[in-house]
C-alpha positions, 0 to 999 in steps of 0.5 A: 500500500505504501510502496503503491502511494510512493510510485503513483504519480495520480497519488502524489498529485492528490497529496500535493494539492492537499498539501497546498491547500493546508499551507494556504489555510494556515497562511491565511490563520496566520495572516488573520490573526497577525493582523487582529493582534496589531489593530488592538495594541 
């Protein structure tokens, strides 16, 4: 199963995307929160 993950170029495609989209996601958290923290000092 994990060897199949490994050398599947479709697979690799899918955790790639999940990827980006969990980077985006927390970029964006961050972003958010850097900038709610500014606005109240």
């Amino acid at each position: 199963m994990l060897h199949l993950l490994l050398t599947d170029p479709v697979a690799w495609g899918s955790v790639l995307g999940i990827l980006i989209i969990v980077i985006m996601c927390a970029y964006y958290a961050y972003m958010f929160i850097h900038n709610s923290g500014d606005e109240t000092k």
